[in-house]
SEDRENVO-578234 format. One line per field, with one value per residue (C-alpha): residue in one letter; y, x, z. Coordinates in nm, 4 decimals. Layout:
code = [a/...]
Y = [Y/...]
X = [X/...]
Z = [Z/...]
***
This chain:
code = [x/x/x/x/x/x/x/x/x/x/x/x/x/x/x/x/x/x/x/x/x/x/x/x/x/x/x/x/x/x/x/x/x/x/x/x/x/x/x/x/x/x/x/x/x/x/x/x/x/x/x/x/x/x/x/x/x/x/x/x/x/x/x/x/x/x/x/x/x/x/x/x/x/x/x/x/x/x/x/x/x/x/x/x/x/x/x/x/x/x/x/x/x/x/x/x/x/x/x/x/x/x/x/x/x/x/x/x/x/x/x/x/x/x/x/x/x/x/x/x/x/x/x/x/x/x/x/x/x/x/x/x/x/x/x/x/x/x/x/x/x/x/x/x/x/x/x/x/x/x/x/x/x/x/x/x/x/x/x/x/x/x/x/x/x/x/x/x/x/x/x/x/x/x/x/x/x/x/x/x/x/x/x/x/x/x/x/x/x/x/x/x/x/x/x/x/x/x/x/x/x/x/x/x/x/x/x/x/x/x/x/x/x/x/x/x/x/x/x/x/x/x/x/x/x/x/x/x/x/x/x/x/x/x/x/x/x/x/x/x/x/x/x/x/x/x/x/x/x/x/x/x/x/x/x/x/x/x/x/x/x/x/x/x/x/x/x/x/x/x/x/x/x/x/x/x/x/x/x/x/x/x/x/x/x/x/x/x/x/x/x/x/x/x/x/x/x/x/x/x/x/x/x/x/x/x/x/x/x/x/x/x/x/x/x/x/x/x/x/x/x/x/x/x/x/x/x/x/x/x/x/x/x/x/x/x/x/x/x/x/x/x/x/x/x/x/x/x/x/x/x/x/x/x/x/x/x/x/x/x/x/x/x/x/x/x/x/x/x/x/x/x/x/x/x/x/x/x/x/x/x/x/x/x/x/x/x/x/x/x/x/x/x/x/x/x/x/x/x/x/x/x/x/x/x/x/x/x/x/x/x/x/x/x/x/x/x/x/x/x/x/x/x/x/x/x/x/x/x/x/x/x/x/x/x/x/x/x/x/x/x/x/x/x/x/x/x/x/x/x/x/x/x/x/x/x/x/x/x/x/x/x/x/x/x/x/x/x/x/x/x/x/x/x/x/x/x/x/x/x/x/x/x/x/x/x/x/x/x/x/x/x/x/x/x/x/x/x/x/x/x/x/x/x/x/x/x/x/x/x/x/x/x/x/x/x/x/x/x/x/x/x/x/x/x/x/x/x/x/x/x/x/x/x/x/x/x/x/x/x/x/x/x/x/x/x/x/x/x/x/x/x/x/x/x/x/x/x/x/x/x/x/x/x/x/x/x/x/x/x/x/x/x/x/x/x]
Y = [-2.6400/-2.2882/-2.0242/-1.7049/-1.3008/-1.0843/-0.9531/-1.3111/-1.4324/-1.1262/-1.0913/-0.7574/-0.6022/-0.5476/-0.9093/-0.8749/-0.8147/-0.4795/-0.7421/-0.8380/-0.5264/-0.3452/-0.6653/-0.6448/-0.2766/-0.3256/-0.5991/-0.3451/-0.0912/0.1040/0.1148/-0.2970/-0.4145/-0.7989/-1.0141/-1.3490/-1.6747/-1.5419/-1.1803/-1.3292/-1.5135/-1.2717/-0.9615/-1.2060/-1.3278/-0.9599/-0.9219/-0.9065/-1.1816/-1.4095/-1.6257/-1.7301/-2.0912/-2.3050/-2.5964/-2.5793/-2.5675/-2.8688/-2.8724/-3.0187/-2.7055/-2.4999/-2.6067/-2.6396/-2.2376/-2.1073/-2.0032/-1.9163/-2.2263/-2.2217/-2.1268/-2.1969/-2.2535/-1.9829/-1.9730/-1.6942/-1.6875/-1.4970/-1.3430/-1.4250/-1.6645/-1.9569/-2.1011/-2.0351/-1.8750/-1.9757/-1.7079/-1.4275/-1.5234/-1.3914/-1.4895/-1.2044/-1.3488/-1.4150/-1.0850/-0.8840/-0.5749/-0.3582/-0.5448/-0.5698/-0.2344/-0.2014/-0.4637/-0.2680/0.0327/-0.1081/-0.3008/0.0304/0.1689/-0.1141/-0.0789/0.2498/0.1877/-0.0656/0.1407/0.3908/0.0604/-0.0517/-0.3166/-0.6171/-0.9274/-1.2659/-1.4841/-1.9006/-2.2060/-2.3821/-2.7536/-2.9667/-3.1571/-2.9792/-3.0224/-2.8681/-2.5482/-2.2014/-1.9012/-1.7117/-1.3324/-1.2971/-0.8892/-0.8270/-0.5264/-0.5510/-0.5877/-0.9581/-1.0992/-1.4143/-1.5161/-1.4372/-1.6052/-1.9613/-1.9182/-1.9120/-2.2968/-2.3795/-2.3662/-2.3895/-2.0412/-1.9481/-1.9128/-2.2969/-2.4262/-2.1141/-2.3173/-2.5802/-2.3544/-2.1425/-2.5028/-2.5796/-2.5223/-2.2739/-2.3263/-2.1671/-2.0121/-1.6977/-1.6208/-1.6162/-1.3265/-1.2983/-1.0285/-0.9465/-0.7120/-0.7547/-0.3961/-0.3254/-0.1369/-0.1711/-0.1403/-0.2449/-0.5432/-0.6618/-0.8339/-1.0858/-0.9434/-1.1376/-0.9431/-0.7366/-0.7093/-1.0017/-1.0497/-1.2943/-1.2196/-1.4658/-1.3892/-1.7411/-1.6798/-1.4159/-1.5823/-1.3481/-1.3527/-1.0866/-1.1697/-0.8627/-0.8718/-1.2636/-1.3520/-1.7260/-1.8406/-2.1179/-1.8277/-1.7624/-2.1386/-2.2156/-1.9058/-2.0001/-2.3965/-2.2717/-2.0798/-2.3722/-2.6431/-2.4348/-2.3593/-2.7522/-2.8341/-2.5195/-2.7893/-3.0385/-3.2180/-3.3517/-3.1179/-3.3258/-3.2327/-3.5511/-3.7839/-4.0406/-4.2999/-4.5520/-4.9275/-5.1061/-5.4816/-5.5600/-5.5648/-5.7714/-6.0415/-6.2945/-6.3261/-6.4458/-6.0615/-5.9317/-5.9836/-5.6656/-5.3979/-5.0687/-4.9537/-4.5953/-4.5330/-4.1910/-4.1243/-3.7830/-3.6122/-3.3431/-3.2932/-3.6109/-3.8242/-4.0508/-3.8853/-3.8688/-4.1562/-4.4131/-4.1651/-4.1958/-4.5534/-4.7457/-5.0726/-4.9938/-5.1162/-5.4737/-5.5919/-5.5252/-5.8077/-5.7868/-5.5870/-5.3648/-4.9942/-4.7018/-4.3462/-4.0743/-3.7812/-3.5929/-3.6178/-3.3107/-3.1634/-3.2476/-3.2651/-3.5838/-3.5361/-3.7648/-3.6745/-3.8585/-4.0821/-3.9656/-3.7563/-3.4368/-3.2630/-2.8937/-2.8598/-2.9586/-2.9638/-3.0377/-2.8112/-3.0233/-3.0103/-3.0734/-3.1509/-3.5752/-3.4841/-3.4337/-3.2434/-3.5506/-3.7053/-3.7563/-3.5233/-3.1930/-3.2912/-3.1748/-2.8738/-2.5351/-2.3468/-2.3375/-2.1241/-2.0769/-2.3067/-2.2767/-2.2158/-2.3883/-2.3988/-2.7954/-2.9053/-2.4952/-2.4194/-2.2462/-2.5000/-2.5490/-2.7731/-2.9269/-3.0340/-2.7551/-2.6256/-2.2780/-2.2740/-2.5488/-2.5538/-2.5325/-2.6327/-2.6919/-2.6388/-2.9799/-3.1343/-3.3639/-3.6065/-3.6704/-3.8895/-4.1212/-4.1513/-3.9363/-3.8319/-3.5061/-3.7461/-4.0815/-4.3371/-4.2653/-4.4851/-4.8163/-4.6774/-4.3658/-4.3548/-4.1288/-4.0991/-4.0686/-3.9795/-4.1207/-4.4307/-4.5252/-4.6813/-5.0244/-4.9888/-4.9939/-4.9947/-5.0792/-4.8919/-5.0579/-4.8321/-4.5056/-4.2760/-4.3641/-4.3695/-3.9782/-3.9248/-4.0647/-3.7862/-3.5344/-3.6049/-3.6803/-3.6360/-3.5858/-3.3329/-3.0146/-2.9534/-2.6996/-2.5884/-2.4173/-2.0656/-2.2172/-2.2401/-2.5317/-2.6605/-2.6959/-2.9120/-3.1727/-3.1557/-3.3852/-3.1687/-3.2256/-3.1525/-3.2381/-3.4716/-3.3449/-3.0153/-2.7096/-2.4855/-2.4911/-2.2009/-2.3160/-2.5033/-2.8587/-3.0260/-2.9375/-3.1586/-3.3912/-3.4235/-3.4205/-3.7345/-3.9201/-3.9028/-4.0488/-4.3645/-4.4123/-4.3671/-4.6972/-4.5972/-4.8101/-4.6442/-4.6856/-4.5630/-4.5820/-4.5339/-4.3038/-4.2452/-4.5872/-4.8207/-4.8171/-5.0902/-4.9724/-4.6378/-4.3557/-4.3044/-4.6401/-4.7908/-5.0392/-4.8978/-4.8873/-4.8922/-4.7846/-5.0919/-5.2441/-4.9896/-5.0292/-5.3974/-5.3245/-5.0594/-5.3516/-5.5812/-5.3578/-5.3054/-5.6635/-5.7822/-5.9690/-5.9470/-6.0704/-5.8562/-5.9464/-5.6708/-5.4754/-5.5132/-5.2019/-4.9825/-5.0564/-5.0260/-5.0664/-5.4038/-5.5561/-5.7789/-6.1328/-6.3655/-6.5935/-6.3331/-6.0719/-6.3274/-6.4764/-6.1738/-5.9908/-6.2740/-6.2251/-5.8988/-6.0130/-6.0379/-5.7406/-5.5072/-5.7140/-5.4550/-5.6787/-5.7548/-5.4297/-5.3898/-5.1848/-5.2236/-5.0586/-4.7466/-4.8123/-4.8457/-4.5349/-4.2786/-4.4799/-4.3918/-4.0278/-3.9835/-4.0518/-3.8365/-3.5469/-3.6199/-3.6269/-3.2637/-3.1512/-3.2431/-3.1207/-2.8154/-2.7703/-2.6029/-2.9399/-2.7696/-2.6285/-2.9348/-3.1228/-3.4380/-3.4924/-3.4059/-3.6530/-3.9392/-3.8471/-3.8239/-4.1358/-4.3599/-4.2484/-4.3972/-4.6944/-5.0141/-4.9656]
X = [3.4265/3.4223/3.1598/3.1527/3.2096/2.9085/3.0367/3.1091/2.7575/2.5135/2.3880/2.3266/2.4110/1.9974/1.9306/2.1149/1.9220/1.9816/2.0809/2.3813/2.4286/2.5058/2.6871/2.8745/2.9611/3.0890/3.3224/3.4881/3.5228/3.8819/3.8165/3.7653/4.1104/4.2044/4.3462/4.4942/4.4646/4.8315/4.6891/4.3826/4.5014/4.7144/4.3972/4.1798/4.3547/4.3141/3.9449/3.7397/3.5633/3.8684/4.0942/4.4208/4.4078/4.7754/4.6156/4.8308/4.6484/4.7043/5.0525/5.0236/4.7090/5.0014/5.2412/5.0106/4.8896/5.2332/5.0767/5.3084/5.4912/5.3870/4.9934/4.7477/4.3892/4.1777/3.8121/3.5556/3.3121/2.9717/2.7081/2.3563/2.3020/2.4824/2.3259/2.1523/1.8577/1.6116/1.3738/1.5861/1.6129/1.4104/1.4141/1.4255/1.2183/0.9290/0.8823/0.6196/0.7139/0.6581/0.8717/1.1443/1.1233/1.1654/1.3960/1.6406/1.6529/1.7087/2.0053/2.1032/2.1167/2.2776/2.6033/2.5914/2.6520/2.8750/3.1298/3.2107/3.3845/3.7468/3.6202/3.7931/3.7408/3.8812/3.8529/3.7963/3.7009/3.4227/3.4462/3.7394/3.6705/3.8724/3.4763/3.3027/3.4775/3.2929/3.5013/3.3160/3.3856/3.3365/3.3140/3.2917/3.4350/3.7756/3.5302/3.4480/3.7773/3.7536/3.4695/3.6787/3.9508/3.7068/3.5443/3.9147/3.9675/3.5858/3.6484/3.9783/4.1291/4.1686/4.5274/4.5470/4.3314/4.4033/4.6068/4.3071/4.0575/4.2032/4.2228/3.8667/3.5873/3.3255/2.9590/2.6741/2.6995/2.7676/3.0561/2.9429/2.9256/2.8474/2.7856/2.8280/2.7709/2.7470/2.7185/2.3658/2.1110/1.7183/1.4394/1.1564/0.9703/0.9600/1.3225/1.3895/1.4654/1.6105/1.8008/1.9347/1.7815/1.8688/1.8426/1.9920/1.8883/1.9150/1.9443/1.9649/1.9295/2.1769/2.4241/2.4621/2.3437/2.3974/2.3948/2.3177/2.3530/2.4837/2.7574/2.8017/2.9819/2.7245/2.5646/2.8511/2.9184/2.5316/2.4999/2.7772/2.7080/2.3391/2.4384/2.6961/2.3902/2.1728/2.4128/2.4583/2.0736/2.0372/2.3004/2.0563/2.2894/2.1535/2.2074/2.2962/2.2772/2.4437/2.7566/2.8731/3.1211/3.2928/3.3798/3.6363/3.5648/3.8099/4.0891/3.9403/4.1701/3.8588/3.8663/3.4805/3.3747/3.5702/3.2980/3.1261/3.3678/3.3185/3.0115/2.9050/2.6547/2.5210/2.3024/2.0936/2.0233/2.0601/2.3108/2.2722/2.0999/2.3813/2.4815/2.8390/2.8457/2.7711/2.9410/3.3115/3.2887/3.5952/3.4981/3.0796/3.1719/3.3986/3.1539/3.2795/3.5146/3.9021/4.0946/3.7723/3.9023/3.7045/3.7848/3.5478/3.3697/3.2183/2.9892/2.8034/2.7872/2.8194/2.6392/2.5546/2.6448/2.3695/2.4900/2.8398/2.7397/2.9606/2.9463/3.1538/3.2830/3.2491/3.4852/3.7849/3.7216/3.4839/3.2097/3.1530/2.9563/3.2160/2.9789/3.1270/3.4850/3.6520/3.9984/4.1926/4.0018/4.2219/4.0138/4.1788/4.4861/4.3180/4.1667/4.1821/3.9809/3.6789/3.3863/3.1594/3.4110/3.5037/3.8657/4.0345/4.3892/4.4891/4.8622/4.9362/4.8051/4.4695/4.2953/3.9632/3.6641/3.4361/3.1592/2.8532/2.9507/2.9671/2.6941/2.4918/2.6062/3.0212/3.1402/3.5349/3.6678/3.8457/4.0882/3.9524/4.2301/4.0578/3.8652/4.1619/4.1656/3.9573/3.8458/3.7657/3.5082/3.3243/3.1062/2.7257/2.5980/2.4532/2.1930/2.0542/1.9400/1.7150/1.7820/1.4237/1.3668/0.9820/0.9187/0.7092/0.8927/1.1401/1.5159/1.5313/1.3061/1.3455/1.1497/1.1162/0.8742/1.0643/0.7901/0.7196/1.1123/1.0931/0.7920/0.9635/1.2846/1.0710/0.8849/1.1754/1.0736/1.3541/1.4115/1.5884/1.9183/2.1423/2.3110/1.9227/1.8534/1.5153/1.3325/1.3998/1.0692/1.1144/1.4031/1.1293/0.9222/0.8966/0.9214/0.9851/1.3335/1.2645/1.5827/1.7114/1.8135/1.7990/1.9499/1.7143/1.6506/1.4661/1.1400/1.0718/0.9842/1.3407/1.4461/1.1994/1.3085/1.6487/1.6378/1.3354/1.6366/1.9029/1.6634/1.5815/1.9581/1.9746/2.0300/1.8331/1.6772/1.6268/1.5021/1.7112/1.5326/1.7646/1.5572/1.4188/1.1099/0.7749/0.7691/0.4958/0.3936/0.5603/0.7885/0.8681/1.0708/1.2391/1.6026/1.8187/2.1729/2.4526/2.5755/2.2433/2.2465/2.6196/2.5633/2.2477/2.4809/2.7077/2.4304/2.2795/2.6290/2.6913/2.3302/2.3280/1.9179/1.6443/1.2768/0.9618/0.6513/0.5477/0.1816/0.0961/0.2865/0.2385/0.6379/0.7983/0.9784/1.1549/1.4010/1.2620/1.3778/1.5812/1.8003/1.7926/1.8506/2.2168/2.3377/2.1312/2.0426/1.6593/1.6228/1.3111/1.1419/1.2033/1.1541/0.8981/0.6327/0.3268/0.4721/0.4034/0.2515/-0.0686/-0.0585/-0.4250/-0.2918/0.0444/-0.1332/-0.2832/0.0325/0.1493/-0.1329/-0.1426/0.2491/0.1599/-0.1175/0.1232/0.3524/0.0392/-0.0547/0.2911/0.3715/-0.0288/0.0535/0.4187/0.4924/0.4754/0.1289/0.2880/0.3653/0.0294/0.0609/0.4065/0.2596/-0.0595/0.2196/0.4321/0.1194/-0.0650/0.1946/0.1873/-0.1697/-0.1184/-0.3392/-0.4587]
Z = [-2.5787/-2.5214/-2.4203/-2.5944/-2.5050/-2.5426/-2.8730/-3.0220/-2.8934/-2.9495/-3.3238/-3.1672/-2.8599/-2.8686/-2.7746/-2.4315/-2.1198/-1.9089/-1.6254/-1.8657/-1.9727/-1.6331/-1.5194/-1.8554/-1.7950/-1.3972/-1.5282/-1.7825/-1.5317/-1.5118/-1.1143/-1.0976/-1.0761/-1.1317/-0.9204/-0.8923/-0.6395/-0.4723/-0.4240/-0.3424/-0.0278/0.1170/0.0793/0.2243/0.5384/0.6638/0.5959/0.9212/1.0119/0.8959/1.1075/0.9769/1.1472/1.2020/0.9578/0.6279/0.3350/0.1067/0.0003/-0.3802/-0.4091/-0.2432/-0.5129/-0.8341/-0.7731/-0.6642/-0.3407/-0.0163/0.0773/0.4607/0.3534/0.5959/0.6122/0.6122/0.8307/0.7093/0.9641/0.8941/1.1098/1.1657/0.8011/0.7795/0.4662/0.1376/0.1385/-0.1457/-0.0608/-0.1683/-0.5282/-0.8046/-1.1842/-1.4131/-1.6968/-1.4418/-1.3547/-1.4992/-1.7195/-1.4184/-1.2282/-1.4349/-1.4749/-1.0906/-1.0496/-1.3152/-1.1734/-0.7906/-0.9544/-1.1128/-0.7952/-0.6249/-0.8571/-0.8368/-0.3961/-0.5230/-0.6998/-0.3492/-0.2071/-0.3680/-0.6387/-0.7277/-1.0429/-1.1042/-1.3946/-1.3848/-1.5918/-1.5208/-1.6344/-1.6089/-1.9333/-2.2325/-2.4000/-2.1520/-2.0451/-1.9343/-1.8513/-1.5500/-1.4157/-1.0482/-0.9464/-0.5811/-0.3321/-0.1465/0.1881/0.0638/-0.1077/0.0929/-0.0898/-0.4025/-0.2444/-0.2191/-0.5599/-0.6701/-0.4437/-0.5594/-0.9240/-1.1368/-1.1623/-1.5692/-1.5165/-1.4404/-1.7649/-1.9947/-2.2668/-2.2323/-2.2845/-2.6011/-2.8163/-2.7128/-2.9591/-2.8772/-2.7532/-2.8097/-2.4552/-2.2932/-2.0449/-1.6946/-1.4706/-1.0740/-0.9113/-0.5045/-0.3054/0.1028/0.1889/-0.0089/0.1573/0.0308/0.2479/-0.0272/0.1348/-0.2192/-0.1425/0.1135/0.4624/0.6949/0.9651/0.6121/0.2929/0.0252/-0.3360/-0.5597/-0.9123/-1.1480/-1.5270/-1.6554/-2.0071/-2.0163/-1.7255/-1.4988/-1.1135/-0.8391/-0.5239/-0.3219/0.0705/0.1248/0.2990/0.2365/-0.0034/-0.1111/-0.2537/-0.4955/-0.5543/-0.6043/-0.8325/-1.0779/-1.0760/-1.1439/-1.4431/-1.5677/-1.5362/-1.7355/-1.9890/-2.0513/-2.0038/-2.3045/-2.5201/-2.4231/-2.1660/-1.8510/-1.5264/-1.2451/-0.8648/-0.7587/-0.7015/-0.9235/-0.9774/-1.2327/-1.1526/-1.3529/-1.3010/-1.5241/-1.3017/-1.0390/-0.9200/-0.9861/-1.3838/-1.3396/-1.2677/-1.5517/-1.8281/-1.6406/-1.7759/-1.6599/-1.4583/-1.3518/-1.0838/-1.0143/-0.6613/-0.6475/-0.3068/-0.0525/0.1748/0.4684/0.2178/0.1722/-0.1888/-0.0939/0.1050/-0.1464/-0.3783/-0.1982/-0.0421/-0.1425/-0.1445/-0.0646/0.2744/0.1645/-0.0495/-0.3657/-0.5251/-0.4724/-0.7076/-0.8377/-0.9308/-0.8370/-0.9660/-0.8755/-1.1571/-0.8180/-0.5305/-0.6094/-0.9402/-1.2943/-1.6100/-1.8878/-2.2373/-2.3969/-2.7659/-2.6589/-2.3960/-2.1081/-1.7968/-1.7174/-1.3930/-1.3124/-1.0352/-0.9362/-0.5527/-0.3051/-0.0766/0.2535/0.5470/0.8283/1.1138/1.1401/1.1159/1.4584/1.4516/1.4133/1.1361/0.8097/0.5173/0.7168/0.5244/0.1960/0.3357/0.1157/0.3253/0.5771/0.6716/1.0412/1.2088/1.6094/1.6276/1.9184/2.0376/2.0298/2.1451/2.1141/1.7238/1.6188/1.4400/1.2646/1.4615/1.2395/1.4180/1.4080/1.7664/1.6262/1.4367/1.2297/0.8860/0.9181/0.5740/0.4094/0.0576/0.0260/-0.2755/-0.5006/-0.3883/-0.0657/-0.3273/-0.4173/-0.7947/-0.9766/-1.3367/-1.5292/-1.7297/-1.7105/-1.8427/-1.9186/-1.5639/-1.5610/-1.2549/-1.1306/-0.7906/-0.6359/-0.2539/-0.0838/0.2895/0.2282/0.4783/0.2604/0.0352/0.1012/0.1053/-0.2517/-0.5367/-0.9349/-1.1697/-1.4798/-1.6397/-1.7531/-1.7205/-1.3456/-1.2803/-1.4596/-1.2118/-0.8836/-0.9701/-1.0775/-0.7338/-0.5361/-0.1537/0.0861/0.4109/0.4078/0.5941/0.7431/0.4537/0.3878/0.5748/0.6516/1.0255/1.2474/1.2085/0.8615/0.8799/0.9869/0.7005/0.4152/0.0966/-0.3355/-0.4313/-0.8295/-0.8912/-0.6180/-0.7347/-0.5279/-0.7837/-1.0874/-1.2403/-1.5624/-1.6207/-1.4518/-1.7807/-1.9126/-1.6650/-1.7479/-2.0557/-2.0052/-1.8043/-2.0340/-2.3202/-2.0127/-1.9813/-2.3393/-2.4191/-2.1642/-1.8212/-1.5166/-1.2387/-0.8951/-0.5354/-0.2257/0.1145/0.3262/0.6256/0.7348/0.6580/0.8032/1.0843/1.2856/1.2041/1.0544/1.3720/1.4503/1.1497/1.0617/1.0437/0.6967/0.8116/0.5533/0.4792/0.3490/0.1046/0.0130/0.0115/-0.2493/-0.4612/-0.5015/-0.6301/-0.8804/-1.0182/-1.0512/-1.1961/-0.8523/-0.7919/-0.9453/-0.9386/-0.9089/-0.9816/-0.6305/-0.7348/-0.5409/-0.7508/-1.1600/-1.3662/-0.9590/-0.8614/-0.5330/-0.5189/-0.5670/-0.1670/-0.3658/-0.4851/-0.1996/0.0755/-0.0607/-0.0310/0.2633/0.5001/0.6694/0.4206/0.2346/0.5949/0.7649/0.4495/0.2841/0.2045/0.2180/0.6239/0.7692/1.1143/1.0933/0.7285/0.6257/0.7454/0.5872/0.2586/0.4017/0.4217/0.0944/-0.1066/0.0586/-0.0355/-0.3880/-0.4219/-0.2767/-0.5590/-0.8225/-0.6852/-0.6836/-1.0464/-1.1615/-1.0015/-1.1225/-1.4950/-1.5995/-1.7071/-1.9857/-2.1515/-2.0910/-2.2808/-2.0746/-1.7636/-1.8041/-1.8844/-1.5807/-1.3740/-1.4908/-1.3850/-1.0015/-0.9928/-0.7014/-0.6705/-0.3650]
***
């Protein structure tokens, strides 16, 4: 499926939004030329701020885009941001009239600055399924082609999918536009100032977003994957901020597992939560039966068709923090590009360092290969797991009642990380991440109701602990290491536990001893959460975690759906 130009979507050009319209009239501007991946690259490895490393860049990429034969990885390092910064953005149909008024004429303005620099566009498909494609315009000045360069790696360029996209249908969905522009100057404390003044306006209902004085290119990729998520949650798909996977169990070499068939298995958190951990482990650390086969949809993005009862990719390659992988580690093979990464001569070539020593938030564009075999589409999952960085709560919970599973995602508590523009301090912080989705732009009971229809249309639901278990105190826990959880993914994709009711929390269950201990010897006792030391004020901090997520959700826009919000609520109620 295909989204629609302006003129094949508008009844009347009326119904579009100034936003759209000056985005609309930038991208048909005579002095915005067009260019391609190939003239892409070689514009971008002369932009300041760029190092053309001695790391080739993946050679079937290379090959598939016609790119120079000897390319090489390029690193875009920025200044004083390293990350996103969710403080700059404001929603255009939240402002007051006033303030849209306001808001319009800065942008005005803004383009107006814009068009003195050299301007440059390039065209790409969102959505590697041929029934879920988006075309997207990215407009940006000559000054910040790298970043047009990696939108280009990020997302399939509309050369590539072209034929694809002409035979697909069309949606009931705009073409995308983004908007950048580095060089903006404001000094109206009404934007975001940090250092340089920072907007990212986001037009959801009209898809377009500018991002005005941002550097990093998670801006760009968050913008676009923001507009692509709402377009599907507007086609009443499910918008996913989260890795997920499909298990054949047919081809085990043990004919007793093949009665299983295929499983999927999606897991929902931010970066360092263990989302593409559990997404991308090959055999969920040797505990899955010989001869299993494992492709991969993606660890970070993608969206649930509920009509048809499958899942859909976005993008064809990968955004990853690079802070674990030391210069000999394997992935570099399938690196397109990189961003903030220490250069350092090694054996007498300029190569990339991955490990934060730059700054804290050095990320790589990386091919989906890294992934072994992977798929443009998969099966609606079996389980949903939300990753949780509450101690709170044992290594992994069951929710059996849909509206407290809802609750628990729409509550999700986890920590923020370095891909966040955010003060150190706040990297300590517990905070609510609803389904563990930065990047919303719409209301919170869309997603609510989005994933209500993914449970009734028979998907289970569960709660991984990814920080550790309360032992003594909220310090001292009881570690969770990776391989418990892997060894737990493996059992809830084989039906391998049984659950009995934690009475403490109404619709939750634990896995029953019996069950829990043939496969996790002396699990039931250490994460048995009726055993913990200094248990009244465990129940304590449990029953204050809860009532956090009650005041969260009462005082979310849940409040405009009442009768949803009071089930959601209700069901958070512990016995305690």
């Amino acid at each position: 499926m295909a989204s629609k130009s302006s003129a094949e979507y508008y009844g009347s050009f009326k119904e579009m939004s100034p936003i759209r319209a000056i985005a609309e009239t930038l991208m048909n501007s005579h002095n915005v030329r067009k260019v391609d991946i190939r003239e892409a690259y070689e514009m971008a490895k002369n932009q300041p701020g760029v190092t053309v490393t001695d790391l080739p860049m993946y050679p079937e990429f290379v090959k598939l885009h016609h790119l120079p034969s000897d390319a090489k990885v390029l690193d875009d390092c920025h200044g004083n941001i390293v990350g996103r910064t969710a403080a700059a953005r404001r929603f255009y149909h939240r402002l007051t009239p006033s303030q849209k008024n306001k808001v319009e004429g800065d942008l005005r303005e803004a383009v107006w600055q814009m068009q003195h620099y050299p301007l440059i566009k390039t065209e790409a498909v969102l959505g590697m399924d041929p029934d879920l494609m988006l075309k997207a315009t990215f407009i940006t000045t000559e000054t910040d082609v790298a970043n047009l360069f990696f939108w280009l790696l990020n997302f399939a360029p509309f050369e590539q999918l072209q034929a694809q996209y002409v035979k697909s249908p069309k949606l009931p969905i705009q073409d995308i536009i983004v908007v950048a522009f580095n060089e903006w100057t404001c000094d109206d404390p009404f934007y975001n100032n940090v250092g340089a003044p920072q907007l990212a306006l986001v037009d959801e209902k009209h898809n377009v977003i500018f991002n005005l004085g941002m550097r990093y290119f998670g801006e760009r990729k968050k913008g676009t994957l923001t507009l692509a998520w709402t377009s599907g949650i507007r086609i009443g798909m499910a918008a996913c901020h989260g890795g997920i996977k499909e298990l054949d169990f047919t081809t085990c070499e043990d004919p007793q597992y093949h009665h299983l068939g295929k499983r999927s298995i999606a897991f929902y958190g931010l970066s360092g939560t263990g989302k593409s951990s559990h997404t991308n482990s090959h055999d969920n650390g040797g505990t899955l039966p010989k001869g299993v086969s494992k492709v991969v949809l993606h660890d970070d993005a993608f969206q649930i068709d509920l009509e048809n009862k499958v899942c859909r990719v976005w993008e064809p390659t990968l955004f990853d923090k690079t802070d674990s992988r030391p210069p000999d580690h394997p992935d570099w093979k399938y690196t397109l590009g990189v961003m903030n990464h220490m250069v350092a001569e090694i054996d007498d070539k300029h190569l990339p360092v991955g490990l934060d020593v730059r700054n804290a938030n050095g990320r790589a564009l990386l091919d989906r290969d890294l992934l072994g075999k992977y798929v443009n589409r998969c099966a609606f999952p079996k389980a949903l797991v939300w990753l949780m960085k509450d101690s709170t709560l044992p290594p992994i919970v069951k929710f059996n009642d849909k509206y407290l599973a809802i609750a628990m995602g729409a509550a999700l508590m986890t920590q923020r990380n370095r891909a966040e523009n955010v003060p150190e301090e706040e990297l300590q912080k517990l905070v609510f991440e609803p389904f563990a989705n930065p990047f919303r732009v719409y209301e919170l009971y869309r997603d609510v109701e989005a994933f209500l229809n993914v449970a009734d249309t028979g998907a289970e639901f569960y709660c991984f602990n990814s920080r550790g278990y309360w032992k003594e105190s909220d310090d001292i826990l009881e570690p969770i290491p990776l391989q418990t959880s892997l060894t737990l993914q493996t059992a809830v994709l084989m039906d391998k536990l049984e659950w009995e009711p934690w009475s403490i929390m109404p619709g939750a269950a634990i896995p029953t001893r019996e069950s829990v201990e043939k496969i996790l010897p002396g699990y039931y006792d250490r994460y048995n959460p009726y055993n913990r030391m200094n248990i009244d004020k465990y129940y304590a901090l449990l029953k204050n975690r809860f009532q956090q997520r009650i005041d969260f959700l009462m005082n979310s826009d849940l409040k405009e759906k009442p009768e949803l919000q009071k089930l959601i609520v209700d069901v958070l109620k512990l016995n305690i």
